[in-house]
C-alpha positions in Angstrom: 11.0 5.0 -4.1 8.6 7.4 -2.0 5.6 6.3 -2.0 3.9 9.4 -2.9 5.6 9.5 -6.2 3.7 8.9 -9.5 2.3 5.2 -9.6 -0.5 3.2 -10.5 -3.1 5.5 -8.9 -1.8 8.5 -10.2 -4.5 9.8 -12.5 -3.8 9.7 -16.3 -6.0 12.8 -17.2 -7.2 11.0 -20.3 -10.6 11.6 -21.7 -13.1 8.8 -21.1 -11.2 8.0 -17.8 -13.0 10.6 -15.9 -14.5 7.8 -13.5 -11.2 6.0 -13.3 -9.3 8.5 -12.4 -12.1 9.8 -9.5 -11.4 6.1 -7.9 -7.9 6.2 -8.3 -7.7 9.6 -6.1 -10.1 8.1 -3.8 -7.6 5.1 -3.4 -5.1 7.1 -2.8 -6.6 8.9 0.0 -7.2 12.5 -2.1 -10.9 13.0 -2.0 -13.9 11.6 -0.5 -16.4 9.4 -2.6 -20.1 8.9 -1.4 -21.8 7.6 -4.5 -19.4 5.3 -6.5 -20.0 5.4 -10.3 -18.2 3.2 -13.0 -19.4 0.6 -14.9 -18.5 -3.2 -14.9 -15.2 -1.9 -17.0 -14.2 0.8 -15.1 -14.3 -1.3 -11.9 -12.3 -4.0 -13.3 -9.5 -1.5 -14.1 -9.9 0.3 -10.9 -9.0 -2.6 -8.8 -6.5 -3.7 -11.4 -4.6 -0.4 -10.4 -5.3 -1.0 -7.1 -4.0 -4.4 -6.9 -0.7 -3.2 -9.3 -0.3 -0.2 -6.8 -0.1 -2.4 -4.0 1.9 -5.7 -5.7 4.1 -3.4 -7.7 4.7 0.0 -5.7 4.0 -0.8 -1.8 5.3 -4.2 -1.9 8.4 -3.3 -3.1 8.6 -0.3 -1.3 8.4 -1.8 1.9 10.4 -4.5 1.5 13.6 -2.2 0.8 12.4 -0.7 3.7 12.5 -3.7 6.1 16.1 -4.9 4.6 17.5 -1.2 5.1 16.2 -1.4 8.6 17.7 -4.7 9.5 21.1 -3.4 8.0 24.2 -2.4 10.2 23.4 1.2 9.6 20.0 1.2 11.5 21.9 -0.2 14.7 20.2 -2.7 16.8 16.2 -2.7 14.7 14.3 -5.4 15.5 11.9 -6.0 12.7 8.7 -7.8 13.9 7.6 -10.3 11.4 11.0 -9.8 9.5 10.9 -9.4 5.9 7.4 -10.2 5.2 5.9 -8.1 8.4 3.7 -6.1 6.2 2.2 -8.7 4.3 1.2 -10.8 7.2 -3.1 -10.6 7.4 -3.9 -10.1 4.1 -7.5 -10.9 3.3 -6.8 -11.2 -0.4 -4.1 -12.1 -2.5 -2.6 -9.1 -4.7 -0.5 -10.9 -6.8 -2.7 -13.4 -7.9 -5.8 -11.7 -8.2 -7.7 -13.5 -10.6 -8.7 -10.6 -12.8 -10.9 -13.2 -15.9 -12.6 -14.4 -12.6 -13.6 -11.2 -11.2 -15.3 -10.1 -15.1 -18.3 -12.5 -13.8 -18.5 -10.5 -10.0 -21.2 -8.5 -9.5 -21.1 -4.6 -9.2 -21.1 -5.4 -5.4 -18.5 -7.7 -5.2 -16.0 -5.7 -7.3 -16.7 -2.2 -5.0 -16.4 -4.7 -1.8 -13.0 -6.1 -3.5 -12.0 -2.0 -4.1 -12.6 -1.4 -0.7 -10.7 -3.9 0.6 -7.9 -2.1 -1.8 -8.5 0.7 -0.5 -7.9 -0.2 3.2 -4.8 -2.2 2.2 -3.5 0.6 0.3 -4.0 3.0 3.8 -2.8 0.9 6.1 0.8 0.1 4.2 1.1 3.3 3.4 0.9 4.4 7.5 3.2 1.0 8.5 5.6 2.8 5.6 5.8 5.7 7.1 6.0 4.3 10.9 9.0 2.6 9.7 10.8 5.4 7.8 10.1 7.3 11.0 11.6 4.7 12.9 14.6 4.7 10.5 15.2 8.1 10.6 14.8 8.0 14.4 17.8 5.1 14.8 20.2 7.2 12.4 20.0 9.9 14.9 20.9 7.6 17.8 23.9 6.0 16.1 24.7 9.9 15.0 24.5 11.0 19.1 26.8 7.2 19.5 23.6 5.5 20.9 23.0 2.1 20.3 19.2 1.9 21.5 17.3 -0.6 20.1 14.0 0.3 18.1 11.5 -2.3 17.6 8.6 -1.9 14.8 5.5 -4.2 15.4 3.4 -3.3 12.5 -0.1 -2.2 13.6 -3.1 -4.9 13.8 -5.2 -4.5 10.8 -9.0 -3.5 12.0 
């Protein structure tokens, strides 16, 4: 799955999710956002997507990535980390998220937790697309006969 195809930040263009759907293009690297709006609601179903988008779509995404890449037909890859190199470093955890927990955060706290998202989100998506570069770059070699082996170290977060 691409990971530019429709997923959980792709706006719904429903009324009353005007806000929601602002936050979900901001996540998603679309537009810019200076002045965050949404109440205690909409925040709680931002990072809700958020936390989906990155569990549900990047997660699984990358991991068929890193199995393709450590398959006979990528040649001689050598996957730092192995299977789990892009989960390494996390500061929260996704998949447990404890979404009853975060209804009693603060406005703060839930933006800060967004955020967070939001950097996650960028940063898989660029170690995605380092890889399927990477990939496409070791097809080519075994096409030409060359077995050179291509290493991907995923990037240190910041």
């Amino acid at each position: 799955m691409p990971v530019d195809v429709p997923n959980f930040l792709t706006p719904t263009g429903n009324p009353g999710e005007e806000r929601i759907d602002i936050w979900k293009r901001w996540l998603a690297g679309e537009t810019r956002m200076d002045d965050p709006e949404g109440n205690q609601t909409d925040l709680l179903m931002v990072l809700k997507a958020a936390s989906d988008h990155i569990v549900m779509d990047l997660d699984i995404h990358a991991d068929s990535l890193l199995r393709q890449a450590q398959s006979a037909e990528y040649g001689s890859m050598i996957i730092e980390g192995g299977d789990k190199a892009l989960r390494k470093g996390r500061t929260l955890d996704w998949t447990n998220m404890p979404m009853e927990a975060m209804v009693e955060s603060k406005r703060e706290s839930l933006i800060d937790a967004i955020q967070t998202a939001k950097e996650e989100i960028d940063w898989l998506r660029k170690q995605i697309r380092r890889l399927e570069s990477l990939m496409e770059k070791a097809k080519e070699n075994q096409a030409k006969g060359l077995d050179v082996p291509l290493r991907f170290l995923p990037d240190k977060k910041e």
